[in-house]
C-alpha positions in Angstrom: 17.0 23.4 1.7 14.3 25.3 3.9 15.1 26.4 6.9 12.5 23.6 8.7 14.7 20.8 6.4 17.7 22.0 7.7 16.3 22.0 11.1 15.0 18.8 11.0 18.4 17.4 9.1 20.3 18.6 12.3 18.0 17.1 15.0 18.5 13.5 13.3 22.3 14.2 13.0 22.4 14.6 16.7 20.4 11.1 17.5 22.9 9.5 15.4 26.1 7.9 16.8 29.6 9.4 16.3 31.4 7.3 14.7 28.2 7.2 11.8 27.8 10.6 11.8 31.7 10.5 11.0 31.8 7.7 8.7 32.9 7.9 5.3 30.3 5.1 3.3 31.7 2.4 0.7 31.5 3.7 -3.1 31.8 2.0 -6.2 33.4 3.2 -9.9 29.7 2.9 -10.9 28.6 5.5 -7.8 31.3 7.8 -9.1 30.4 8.0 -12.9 27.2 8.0 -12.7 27.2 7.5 -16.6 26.1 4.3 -18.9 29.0 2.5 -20.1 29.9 0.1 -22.7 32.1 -1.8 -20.9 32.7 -2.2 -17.3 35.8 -3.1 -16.2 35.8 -1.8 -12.8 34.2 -4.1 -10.4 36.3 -7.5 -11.4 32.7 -9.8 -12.7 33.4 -11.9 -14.7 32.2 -10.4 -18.4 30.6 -13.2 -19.6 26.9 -12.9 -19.9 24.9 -15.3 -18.2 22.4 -12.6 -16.6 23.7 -13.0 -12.9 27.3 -11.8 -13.8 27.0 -8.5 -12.9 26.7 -6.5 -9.4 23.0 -5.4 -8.7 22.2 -1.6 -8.3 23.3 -0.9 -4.6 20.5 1.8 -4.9 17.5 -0.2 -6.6 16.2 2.3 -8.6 13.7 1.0 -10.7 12.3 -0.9 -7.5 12.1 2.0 -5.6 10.2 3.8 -8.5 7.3 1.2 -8.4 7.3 1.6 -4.9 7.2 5.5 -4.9 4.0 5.3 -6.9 2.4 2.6 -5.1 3.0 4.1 -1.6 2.6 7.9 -2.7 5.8 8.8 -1.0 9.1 10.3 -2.9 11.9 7.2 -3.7 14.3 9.1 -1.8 12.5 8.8 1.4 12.3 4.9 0.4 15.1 2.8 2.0 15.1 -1.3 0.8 16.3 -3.8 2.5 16.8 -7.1 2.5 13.8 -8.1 4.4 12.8 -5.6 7.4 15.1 -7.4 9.1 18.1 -5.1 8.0 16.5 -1.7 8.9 15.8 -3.0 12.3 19.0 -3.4 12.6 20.6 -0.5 11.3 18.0 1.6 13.5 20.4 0.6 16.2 23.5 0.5 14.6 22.5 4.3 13.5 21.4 5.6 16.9 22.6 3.7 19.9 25.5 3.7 21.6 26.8 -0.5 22.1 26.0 -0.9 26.0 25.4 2.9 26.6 21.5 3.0 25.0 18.3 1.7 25.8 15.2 0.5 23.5 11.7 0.6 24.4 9.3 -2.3 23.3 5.5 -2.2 23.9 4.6 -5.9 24.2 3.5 -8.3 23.1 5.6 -7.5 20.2 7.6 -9.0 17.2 10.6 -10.9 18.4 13.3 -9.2 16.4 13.6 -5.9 17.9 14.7 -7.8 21.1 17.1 -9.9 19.0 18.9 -7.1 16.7 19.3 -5.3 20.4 20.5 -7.7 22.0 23.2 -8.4 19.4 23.9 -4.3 19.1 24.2 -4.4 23.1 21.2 -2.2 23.5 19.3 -2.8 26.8 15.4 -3.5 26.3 13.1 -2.0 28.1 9.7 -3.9 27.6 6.4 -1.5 27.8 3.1 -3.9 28.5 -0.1 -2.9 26.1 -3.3 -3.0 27.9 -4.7 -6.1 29.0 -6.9 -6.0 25.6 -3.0 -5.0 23.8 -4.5 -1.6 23.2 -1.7 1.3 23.8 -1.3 3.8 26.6 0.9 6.5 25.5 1.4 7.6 28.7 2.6 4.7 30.6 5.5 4.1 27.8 6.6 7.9 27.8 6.6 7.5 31.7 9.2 4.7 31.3 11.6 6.4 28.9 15.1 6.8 30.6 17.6 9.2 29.8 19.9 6.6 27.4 16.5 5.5 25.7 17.2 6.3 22.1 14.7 4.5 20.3 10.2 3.2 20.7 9.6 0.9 18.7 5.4 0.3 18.2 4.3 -2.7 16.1 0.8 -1.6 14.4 -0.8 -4.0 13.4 0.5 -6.0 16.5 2.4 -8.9 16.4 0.9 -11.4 17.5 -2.3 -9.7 19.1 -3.1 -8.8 15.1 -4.7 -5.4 16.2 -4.0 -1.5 15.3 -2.5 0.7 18.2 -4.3 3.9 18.7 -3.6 6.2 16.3 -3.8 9.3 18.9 -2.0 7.2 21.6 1.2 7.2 18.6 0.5 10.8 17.9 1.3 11.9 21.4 4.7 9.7 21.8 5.6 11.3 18.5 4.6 14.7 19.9 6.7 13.8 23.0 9.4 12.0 22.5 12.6 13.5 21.5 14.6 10.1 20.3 13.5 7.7 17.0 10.1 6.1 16.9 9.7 3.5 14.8 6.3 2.6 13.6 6.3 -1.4 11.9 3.7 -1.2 9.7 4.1 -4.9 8.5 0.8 -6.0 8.1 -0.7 -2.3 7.2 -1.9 -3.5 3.7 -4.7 -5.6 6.1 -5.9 -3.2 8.3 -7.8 -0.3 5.9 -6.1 2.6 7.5 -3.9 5.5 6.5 0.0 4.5 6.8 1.8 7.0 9.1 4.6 7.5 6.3 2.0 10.4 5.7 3.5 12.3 8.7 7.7 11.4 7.8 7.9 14.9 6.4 6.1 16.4 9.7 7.7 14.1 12.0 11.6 13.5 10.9 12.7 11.2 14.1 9.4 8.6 12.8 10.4 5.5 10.6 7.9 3.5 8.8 9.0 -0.1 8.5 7.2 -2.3 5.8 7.4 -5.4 4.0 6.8 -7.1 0.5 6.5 -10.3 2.2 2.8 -10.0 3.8 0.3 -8.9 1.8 2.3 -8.5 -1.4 3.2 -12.7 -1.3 7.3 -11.7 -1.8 8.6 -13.7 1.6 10.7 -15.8 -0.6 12.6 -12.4 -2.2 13.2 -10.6 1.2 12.2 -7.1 0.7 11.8 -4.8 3.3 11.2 -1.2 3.5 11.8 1.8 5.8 10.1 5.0 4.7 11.7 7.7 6.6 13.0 11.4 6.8 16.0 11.7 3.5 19.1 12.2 5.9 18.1 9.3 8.0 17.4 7.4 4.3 20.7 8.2 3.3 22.5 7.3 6.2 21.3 4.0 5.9 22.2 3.4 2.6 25.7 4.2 3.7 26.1 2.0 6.3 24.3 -1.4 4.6 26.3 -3.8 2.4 26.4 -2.1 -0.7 24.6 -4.9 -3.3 21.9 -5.9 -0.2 19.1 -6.6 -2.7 20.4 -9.5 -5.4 19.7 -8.9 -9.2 16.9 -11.9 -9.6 15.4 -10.3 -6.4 14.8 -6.8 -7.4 13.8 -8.1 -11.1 11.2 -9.9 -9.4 9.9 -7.9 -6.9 10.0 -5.1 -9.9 7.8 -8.1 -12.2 5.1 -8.8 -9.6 4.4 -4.8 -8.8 4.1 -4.1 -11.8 0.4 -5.0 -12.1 -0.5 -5.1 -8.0 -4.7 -5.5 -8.5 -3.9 -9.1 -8.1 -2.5 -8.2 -4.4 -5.6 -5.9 -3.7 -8.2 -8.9 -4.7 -6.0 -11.3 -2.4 -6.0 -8.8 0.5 -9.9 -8.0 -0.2 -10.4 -12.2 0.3 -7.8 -12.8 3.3 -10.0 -9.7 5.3 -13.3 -11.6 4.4 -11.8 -15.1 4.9 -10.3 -13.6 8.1 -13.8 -12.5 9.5 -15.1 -15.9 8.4 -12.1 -17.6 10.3 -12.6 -15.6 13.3 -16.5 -16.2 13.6 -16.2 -20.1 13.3 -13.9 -20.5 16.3 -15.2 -18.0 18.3 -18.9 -20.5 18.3 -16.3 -23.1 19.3 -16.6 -24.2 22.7 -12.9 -24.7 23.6 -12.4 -21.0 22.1 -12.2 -18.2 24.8 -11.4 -15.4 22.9 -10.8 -14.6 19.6 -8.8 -11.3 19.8 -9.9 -8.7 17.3 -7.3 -8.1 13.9 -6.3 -6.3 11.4 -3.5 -8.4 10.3 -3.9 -12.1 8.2 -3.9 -13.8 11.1 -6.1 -14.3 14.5 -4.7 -14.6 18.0 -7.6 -16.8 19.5 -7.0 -18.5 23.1 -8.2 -21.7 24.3 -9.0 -23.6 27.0 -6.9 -26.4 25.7 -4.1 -24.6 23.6 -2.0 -27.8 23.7 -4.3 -30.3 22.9 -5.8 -27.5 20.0 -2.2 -27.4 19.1 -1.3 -31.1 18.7 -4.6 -32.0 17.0 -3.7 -29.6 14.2 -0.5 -30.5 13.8 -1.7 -34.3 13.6 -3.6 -33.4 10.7 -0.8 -31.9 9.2 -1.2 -28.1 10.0 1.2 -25.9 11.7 0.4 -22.4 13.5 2.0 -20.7 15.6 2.0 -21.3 20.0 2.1 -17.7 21.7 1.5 -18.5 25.0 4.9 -18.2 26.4 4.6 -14.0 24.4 3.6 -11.3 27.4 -0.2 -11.5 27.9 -0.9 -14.3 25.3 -1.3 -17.3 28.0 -3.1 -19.9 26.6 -3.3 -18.4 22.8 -2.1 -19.8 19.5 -1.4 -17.4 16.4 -3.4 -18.7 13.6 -2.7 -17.3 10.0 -5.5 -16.8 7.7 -5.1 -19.4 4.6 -7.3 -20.1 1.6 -10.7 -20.5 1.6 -10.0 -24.7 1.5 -7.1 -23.8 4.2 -9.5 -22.3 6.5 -11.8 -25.2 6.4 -9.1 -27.8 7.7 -8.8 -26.1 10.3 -12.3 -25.5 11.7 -13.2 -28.6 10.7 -10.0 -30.1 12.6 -10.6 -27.6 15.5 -15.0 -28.8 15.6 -13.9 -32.5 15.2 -16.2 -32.0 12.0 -15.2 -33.6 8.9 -14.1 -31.6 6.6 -17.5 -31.7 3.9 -19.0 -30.1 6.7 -17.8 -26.5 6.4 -18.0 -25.9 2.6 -16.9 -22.3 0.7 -19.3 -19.7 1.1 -19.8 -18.5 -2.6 -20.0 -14.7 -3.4 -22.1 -13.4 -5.8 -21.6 -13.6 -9.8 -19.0 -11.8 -11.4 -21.8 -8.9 -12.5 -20.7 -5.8 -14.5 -17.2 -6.1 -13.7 -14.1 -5.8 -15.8 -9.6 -5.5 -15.3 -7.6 -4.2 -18.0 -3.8 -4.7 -18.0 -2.3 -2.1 -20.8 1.7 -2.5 -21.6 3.7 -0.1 -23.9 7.1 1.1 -24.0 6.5 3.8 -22.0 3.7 2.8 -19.1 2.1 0.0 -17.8 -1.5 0.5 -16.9 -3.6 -2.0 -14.3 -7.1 -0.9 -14.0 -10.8 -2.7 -12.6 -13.7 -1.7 -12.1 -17.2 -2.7 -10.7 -20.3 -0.8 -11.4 -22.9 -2.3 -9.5 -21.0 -2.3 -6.1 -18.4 0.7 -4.2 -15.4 0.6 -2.4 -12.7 3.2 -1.7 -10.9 3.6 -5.0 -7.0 2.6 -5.0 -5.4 4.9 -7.6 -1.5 5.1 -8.1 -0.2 6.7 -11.1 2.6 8.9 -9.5 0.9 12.2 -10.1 -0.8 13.6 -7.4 -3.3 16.1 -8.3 -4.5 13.1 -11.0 -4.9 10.4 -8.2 -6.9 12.9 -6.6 -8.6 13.2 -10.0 -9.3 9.7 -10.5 -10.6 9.3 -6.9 -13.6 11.5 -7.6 -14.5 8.9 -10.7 -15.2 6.5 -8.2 -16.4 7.8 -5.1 -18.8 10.3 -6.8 -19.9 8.0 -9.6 -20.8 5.3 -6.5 -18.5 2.2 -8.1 -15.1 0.7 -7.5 -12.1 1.4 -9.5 -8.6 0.9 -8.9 -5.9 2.1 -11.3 -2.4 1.8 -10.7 0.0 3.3 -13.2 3.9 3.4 -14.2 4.9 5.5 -16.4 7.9 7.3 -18.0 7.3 10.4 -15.7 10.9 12.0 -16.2 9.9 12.6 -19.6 6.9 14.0 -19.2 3.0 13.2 -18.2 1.7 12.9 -22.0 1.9 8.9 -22.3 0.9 7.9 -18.2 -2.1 10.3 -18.4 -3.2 9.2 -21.8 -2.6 5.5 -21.6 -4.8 5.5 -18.2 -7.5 7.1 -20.0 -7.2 4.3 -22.9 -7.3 1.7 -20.8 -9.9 3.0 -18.2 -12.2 3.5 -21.4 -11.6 0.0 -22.4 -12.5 -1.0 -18.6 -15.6 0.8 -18.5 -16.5 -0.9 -22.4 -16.2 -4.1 -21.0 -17.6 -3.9 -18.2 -20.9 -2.3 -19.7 -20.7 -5.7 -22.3 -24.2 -5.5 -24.0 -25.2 -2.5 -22.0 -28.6 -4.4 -21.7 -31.2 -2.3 -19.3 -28.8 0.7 -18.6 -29.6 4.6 -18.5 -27.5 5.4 -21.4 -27.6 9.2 -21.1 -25.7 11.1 -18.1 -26.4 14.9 -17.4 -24.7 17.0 -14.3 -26.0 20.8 -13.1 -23.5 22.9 -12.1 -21.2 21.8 -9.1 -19.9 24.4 -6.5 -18.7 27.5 -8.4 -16.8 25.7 -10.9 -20.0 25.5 -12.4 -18.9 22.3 -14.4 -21.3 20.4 -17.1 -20.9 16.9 -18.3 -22.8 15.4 -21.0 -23.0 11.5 -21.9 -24.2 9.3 -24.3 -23.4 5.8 -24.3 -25.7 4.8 -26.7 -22.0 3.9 -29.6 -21.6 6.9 -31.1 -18.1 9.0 -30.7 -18.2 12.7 -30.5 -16.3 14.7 -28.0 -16.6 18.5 -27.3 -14.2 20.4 -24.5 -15.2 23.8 -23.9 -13.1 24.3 -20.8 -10.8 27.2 -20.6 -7.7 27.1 -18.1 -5.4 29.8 -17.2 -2.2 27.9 -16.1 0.0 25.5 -17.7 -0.3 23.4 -14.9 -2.8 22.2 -12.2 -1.3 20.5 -9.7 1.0 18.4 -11.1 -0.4 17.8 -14.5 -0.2 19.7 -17.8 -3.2 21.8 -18.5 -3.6 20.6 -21.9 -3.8 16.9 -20.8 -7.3 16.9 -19.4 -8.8 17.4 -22.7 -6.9 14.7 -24.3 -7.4 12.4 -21.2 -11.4 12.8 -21.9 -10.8 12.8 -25.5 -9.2 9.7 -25.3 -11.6 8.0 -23.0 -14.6 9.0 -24.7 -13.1 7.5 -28.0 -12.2 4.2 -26.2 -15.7 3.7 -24.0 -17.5 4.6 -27.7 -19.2 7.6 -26.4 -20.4 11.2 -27.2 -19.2 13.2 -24.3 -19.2 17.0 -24.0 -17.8 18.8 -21.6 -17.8 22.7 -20.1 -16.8 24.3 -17.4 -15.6 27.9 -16.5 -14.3 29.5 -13.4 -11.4 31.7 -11.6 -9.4 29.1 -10.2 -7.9 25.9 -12.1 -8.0 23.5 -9.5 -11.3 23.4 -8.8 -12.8 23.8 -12.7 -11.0 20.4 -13.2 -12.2 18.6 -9.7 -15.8 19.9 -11.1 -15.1 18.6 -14.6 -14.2 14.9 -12.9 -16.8 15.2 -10.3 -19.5 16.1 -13.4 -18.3 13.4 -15.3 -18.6 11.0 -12.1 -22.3 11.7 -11.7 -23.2 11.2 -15.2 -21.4 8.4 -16.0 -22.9 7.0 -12.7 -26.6 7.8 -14.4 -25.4 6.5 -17.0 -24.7 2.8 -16.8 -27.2 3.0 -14.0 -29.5 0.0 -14.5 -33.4 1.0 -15.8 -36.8 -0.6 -15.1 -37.3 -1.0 -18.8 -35.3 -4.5 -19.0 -32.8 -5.8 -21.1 -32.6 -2.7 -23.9 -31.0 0.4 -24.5 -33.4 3.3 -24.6 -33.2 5.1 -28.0 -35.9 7.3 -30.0 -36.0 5.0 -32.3 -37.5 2.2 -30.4 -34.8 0.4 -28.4 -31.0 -0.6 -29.8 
């Protein structure tokens, strides 16, 4: 333990309240051992099989795995819960004295910090956001009190639906010397960097999160709080020991493991939500539409009960916010389906429902998803050529992420990859089955390769001086002439760059050579992925010539 860990280990141990620091936590046979048995006889199930009979894992590993790679933080600073309920309220079972502590709220916020303090005893002391619900750091740090032991900041806001200034949470971070919680439940929405970034820099900060938004899990209650590994382990301590049921964390485990589905659904709900908020804001009886970056719009009317009643008449429900601090007038309306969405702006314009029909994206173009399942991995990846976003890449190695990124940003098309793999062992099968199933990808999304480039080339990129050369006119032929000098880079095997490329040539059926040279490891590879970036992006780059491949020969 550094001397910083240990440091920040004994700041949280002071926050927290005697009799936890003092507790001695409930442990099971199983917690003991540690070791696979063949028969349990210590927990009195009943042994018969019947796939329920048996006490979940109190600690969720393999959930917490998937989560660790998906989120980019370690599993142990992962608590789960069952919903976010529970780590609300063990924030204030941790770190506040019963009728000797106070909370501060900036509101309009979520309901349930209020609730879970009131049943702890914890007095509430209720911050207002800015008349437009943006946060003023100040004004909250100017009411903190000498018991006040925990801020909590809802970002995305509940119900206002919009981000709190990312400085304005900085400074209260930078300034206040109790636990800030940060509830990130509708982060997957907004497009911006989580703060469990910072729970290494800032140990008092928890990062709540849920599987219910964006991640469609409501029905399995799992919540998350992403925090410093003391205050982790504390919680797991004090929380019912089997919180998370068997069929729950099976499921949850089921649906993660191929999450491009969620990133599609969360890329629609954004555009639906800007199509949402546009209709009712030409609405007459619309005042305001308040900006969001949640899945759902706080709009106020000028007849929020009769707005109200007409869509529950025609069998919709949403949610009345007036009576919330600042939301007079204002009803919370979720963003549904595309058909969803229509009810109700139809409903709201006393249009009938023909009237407001699906706007209809454009074709499915050079696009293509591979799912890849082995023993050891399982391997999501899509990718677009003709169109770029910011690459999603999760494979659980970092300096490979960071790799992966560079395919899409610098070779101008989407690509998300998410990865689990049997990383304990080694990273031999998670790199190589990427690069099989990326290759794949890239095939079909080329199809007939009608009109395209075919050949890539790259100069020399920083002082890597990294070449990439392509040809992806069927034939297979790979050359690596790049020399390393350490085993590792980052946290990948040396040797595994060559067989990633190897492998990816061989499954997008193309000649590909590669060299580089240089002094420092780290960036010969970034150059080698960079390289191969630009020329694939040449590559499959569409030509005046039409619907051939360009050849020597004539056209294949």
């Amino acid at each position: 333990m550094t001397r910083e860990t240990s440091s920040a280990s004994e700041g949280i141990k002071s926050l927290l309240r005697e009799n936890i620091r003092n507790i001695v936590p409930y442990s099971t046979a199983r917690d003991d051992c540690k070791a696979r048995m063949d028969i349990y006889l210590d927990a009195n199930e009943n042994p018969y099989p019947n796939g329920v009979n048996r006490y979940p894992s109190p600690h969720q590993p393999g959930l917490k795995s998937k989560l660790s790679v998906i989120r980019k933080i370690p599993a142990g600073n992962i608590f789960v819960g069952n919903g976010s309920d529970e780590p609300i309220d063990l924030v204030f079972r941790l770190f506040c004295p019963p009728g000797k502590s106070s909370m501060i709220q900036a509101v309009p916020t979520y309901g349930m910090y209020s609730v879970a303090a009131a049943i702890n005893d914890v007095r509430v002391i209720n911050v207002p956001l800015n008349p437009d619900f943006t946060l003023d750091a100040g004004l909250l740090l100017s009411k903190v009190e000498e018991d006040t032991r925990v801020i909590f900041l809802c970002s995305p806001n509940n119900p206002s639906g919009n981000l709190l200034d990312r400085g304005e949470i900085l400074s209260i971070l930078d300034n206040f010397s109790g636990i800030t919680v940060v509830d990130e439940a509708y982060i997957d929405f907004a497009g911006s960097d989580s703060f469990a970034a910072l729970i290494e820099k800032y140990p008092r900060l928890i990062v709540l999160q849920t599987m219910s938004k964006a991640w469609g899990m409501a029905g399995l209650r799992i919540g998350l709080a992403i925090a410093d590994k003391l205050t982790v382990s504390v919680m797991s301590g004090v929380k019912y020991p089997y919180n998370v049921s068997v069929l729950n964390q099976a499921r949850a485990e089921e649906l993660l493991e191929n999450p491009l589905a969620m990133y599609d659904r969360v890329r629609e709900i954004r555009k639906e939500r800007s199509r949402l908020a546009s209709a009712l804001s030409c609405l007459d009886r619309v005042v305001t539409v308040y900006p969001s970056d949640a899945n759902f719009l706080l709009v106020k009317f000028r007849d929020k009960d009769r707005a109200f009643d007409e869509l529950f008449g025609a069998g919709i429900i949403v949610r009345d916010r007036s009576s919330a601090y600042g939301c007079g007038d204002c009803l919370r309306i979720t963003v549904g389906t595309p058909e969803e969405n229509d009810r109700v702006i139809s409903v709201l314009s006393g249009q009938e429902h023909t009237g407001f029909a699906v706007q209809k994206g454009p074709g499915k173009g050079r696009t293509a998803s591979c799912f890849r399942k082995t023993g050891e991995t399982a391997v999501s990846v899509r990718v677009d050529l003709d169109n770029f976003r910011k690459p999603e890449i999760a494979t659980g190695l970092h300096f490979f992420n960071h790799m992966l990124e560079q395919i899409g940003f610098h070779g101008g098309i989407a690509l998300d990859i998410v990865c689990f793999g049997d990383l304990a062992v080694d990273d031999h099968h998670s790199i190589e089955d990427v690069a099989i199933a990326l290759g794949d990808c890239l095939k079909e999304a080329l199809g007939d390769k009608a009109g395209i480039g075919r050949y890539g080339f790259c100069l020399p990129m920083d002082e890597a001086e990294a070449f990439v050369l392509m040809d992806l006119g069927g034939r297979i032929d790979f050359r690596w002439e790049v020399p390393l000098h350490g085993q590792t880079v980052g946290d990948v095997s040396s040797q595994m760059f060559s067989h990633f490329f190897k492998s990816l040539s061989e499954h997008l059926n193309c000649n590909l050579h590669v060299r580089a040279a240089g002094d420092n490891d780290h960036h010969i590879i970034e150059g080698v992925f960079k390289a191969f970036a630009r020329a694939l992006g040449q590559a499959v780059s569409r030509t005046p010539s039409g619907n051939v491949i360009p050849s020597s020969k004539g056209w294949l």
